[in-house]
N, C-alpha and C positions, 0 to 999 in steps of 0.2 A: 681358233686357239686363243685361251685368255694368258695373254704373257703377264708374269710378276712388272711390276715397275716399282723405280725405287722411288720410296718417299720420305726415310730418313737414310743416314749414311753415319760412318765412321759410330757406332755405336758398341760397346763393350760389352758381348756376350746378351745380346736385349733380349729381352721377355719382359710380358704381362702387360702388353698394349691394352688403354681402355681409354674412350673416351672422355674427353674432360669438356668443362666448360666452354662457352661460345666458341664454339669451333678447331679446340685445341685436342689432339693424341697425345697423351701421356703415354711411357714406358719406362722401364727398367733396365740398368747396365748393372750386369752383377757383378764381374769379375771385370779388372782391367787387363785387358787383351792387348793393345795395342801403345803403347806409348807419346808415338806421335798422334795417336788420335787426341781430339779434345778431352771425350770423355775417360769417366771413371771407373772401377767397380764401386758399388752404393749410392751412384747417382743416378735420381729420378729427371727425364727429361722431358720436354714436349715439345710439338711441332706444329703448327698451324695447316689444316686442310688446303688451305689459298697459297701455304709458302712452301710447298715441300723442299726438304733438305734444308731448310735454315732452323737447326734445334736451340734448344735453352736450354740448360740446365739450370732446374728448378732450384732441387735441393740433395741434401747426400746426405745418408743414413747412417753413416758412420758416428762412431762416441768416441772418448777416450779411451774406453771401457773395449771397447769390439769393433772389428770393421765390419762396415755392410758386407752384406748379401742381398741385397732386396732380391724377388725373383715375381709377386704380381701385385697388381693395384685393384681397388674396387672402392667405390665412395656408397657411404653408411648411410643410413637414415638420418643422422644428426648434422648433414652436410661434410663430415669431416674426408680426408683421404687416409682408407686402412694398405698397410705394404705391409706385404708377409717378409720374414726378413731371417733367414737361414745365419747368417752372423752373430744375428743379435739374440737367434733364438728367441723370437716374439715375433707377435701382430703389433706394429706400429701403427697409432693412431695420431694420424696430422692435421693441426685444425686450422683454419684460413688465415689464421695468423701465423701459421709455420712455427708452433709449439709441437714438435713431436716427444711420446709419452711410447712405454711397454704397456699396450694394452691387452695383451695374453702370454704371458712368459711361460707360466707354468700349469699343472692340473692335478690334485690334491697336493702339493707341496712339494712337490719332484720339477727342477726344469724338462719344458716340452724340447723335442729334438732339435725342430729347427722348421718352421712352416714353410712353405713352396705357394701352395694358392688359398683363393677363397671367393668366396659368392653369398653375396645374403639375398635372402627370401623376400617375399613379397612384405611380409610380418618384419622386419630389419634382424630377425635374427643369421648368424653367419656361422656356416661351412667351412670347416679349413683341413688342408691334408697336411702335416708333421710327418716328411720323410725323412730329412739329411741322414746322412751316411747308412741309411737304410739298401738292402741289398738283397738275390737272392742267399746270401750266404749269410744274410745281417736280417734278419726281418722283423726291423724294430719300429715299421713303418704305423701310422696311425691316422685315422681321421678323428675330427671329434666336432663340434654343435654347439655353438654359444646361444645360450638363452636370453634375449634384448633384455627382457624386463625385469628378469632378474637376478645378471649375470652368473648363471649359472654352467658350466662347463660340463656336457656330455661328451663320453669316450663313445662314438658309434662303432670304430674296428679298428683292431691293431694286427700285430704280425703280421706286417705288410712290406713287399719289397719296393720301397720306394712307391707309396701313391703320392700321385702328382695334378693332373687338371681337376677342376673339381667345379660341377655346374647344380644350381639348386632347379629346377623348373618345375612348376605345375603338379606341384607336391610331390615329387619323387627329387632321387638326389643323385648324380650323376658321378663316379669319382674311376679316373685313368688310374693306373699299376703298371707304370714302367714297361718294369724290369721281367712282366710278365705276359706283355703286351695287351691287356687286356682292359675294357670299361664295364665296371660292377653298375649296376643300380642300388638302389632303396628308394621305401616307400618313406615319406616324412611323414611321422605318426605323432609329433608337438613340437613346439618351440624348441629347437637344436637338439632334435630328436630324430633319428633315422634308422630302421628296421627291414629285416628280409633281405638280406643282400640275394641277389642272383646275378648271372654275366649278361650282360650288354651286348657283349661283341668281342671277339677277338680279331686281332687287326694280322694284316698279310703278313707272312713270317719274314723276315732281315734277317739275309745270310751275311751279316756284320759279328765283330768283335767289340765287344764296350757298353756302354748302357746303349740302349735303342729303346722305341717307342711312343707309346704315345704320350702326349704333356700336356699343352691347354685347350682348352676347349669351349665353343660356343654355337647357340642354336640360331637358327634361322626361324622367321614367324610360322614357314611349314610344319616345325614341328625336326626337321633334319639335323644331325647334331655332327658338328665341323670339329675334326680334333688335328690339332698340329702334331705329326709323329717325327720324333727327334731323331736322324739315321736315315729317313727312310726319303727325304725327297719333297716328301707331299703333305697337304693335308688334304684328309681323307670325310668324303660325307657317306654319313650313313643316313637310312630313314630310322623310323619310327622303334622300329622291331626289331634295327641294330644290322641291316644289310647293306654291307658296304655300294654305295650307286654312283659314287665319281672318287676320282683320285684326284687331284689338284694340284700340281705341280708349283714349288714355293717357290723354283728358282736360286736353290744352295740343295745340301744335304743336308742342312738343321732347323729347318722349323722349330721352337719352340714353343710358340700360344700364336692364339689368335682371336679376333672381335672383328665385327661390322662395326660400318661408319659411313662416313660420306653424307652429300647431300639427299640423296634418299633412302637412307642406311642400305643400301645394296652394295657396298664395296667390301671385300674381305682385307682386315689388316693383318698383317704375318710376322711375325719377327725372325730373322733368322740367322741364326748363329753363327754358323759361318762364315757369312755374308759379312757382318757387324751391318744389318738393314734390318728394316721396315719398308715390306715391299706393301702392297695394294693390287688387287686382283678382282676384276669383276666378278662379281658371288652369282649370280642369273637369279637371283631370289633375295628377299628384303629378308634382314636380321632380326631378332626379336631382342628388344630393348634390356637392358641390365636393369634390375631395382634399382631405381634412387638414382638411372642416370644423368646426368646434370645436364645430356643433351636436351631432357624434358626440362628444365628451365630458366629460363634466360637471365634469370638474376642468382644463380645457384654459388651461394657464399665463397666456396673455393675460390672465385672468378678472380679475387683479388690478392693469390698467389701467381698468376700468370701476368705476362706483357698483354696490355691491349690487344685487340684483337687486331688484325689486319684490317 
């Protein structure tokens, strides 16, 4: 039996664990939950592999203007760190000097909803789903496809109840839908370009009340794609063809995302909502690496927004 252990704590509604530089997990507190906790909602934190439960907060997304939402993180081809960020209704881009900019607000001159996640390609261009307050009764949901080179913004699909995890791999493009339990594909046919939706998977039915489903998601080098289902308990692995082969127990009722790590990216990290953690769970299968993860390199400019390593 692989039990959860915790390896952050007191955290405010976390999502969008990803690995950061020499040895540090970054996540996300979106909402403040808890008062007495240290943390915030809009605060990005991180925790060192060697220290669990001693976190930092890094920085907080909040403006004058809007409070954060952050909900996931992913580092760019340019070194910087991109937070999707439901408040500010943008892609935040943060550069090692802790200049954060609205690097996607909008898309032909309309603001976008409010974005939830993202994944760039091998090519650095980047995936992102535009759910907030998307619903089935609202289905104002959207995905759409930035163009690196020349910033270009593609709409891949809308009228959507809330799409949420969103993974680029091996030229296809992977995107969760809540509120309908289900993961779409597409085929990536250019630069923040994606085509042919067809279902992935529909995940075990939740005899719950409220949003339920699935949310972040990531693959293993198998090829096996790990998605955190929000309500349900678990995160769930599928294979290849989208057939559910292990449930995984998070250890709360809210999973929300999930990534590998660890010293030999065999570990699965979880965030869960309930909990206010970041648990860790041995995966039996090594992770496949994120584009542009800084765990590939040891001088990876970010490194000097964090504390020393351990």
């Amino acid at each position: 039996m692989r039990e959860p252990k915790c390896f952050a704590e007191k955290l405010c509604a976390p999502e969008g664990p990803v690995i950061g530089p020499n040895g540090w997990l970054l996540n996300v507190c979106s909402f403040t939950r808890d008062e007495a906790w240290p943390t915030r909602g809009g605060d990005i934190t991180a925790t060192h592999v060697s220290r669990p439960c001693q976190t930092h907060t890094v920085f907080n997304t909040s403006t004058p203007a809007a409070v954060g939402i952050p909900a996931a993180l992913a580092f760019g081809p340019d070194g910087c760190l991109y937070v999707t960020d439901e408040g500010r209704r943008a892609i935040v881009r943060v550069t090692p000097e802790g200049e954060q900019t609205d690097f996607i607000s909008s898309f032909q001159g309309e603001p976008i909803n409010g974005p939830n996640d993202l994944s760039f390609d091998s090519e650095g261009n980047l995936f992102f789903t535009d759910p907030y307050t998307s619903s089935l009764a609202n289905r104002i949901g959207a995905v759409y496809g930035y163009q690196w080179a020349t910033g270009q913004l593609h709409k891949i699909r809308d009228g959507m109840a809330f799409p949420n995890g969103i993974v680029a791999c091996e030229g296809r493009l992977y995107v969760a839908e809540t509120w309908t339990n289900k993961v779409w594909a597409y085929d990536i046919v250019g630069p923040g370009r994606a085509e042919n939706e067809s279902e992935f998977c529909t995940l075990p039915p939740l005899d719950v009340d409220g949003i339920h489903g699935p949310d972040g998601m990531a693959f293993d080098a198998d090829g096996n794609l790990y998605v955190a289902t929000y309500r349900s308990g678990y995160v769930y692995a599928l294979d290849s063809a989208g057939r559910l082969i292990e449930s995984i127990p998070s250890g709360g009722e809210s999973p929300t995302n999930v990534c590998f790590g660890g010293d030999d990216f065999d570990t699965l990290f979880v965030s869960v909502d309930d909990l206010g953690e970041i648990v860790t769970i041995p995966a039996g299968a090594q992770g496949q690496r994120l584009n542009f993860c800084p765990s590939l390199r040891a001088d990876h400019p970010w490194a000097k927004m964090l504390p020393p390593a351990p």
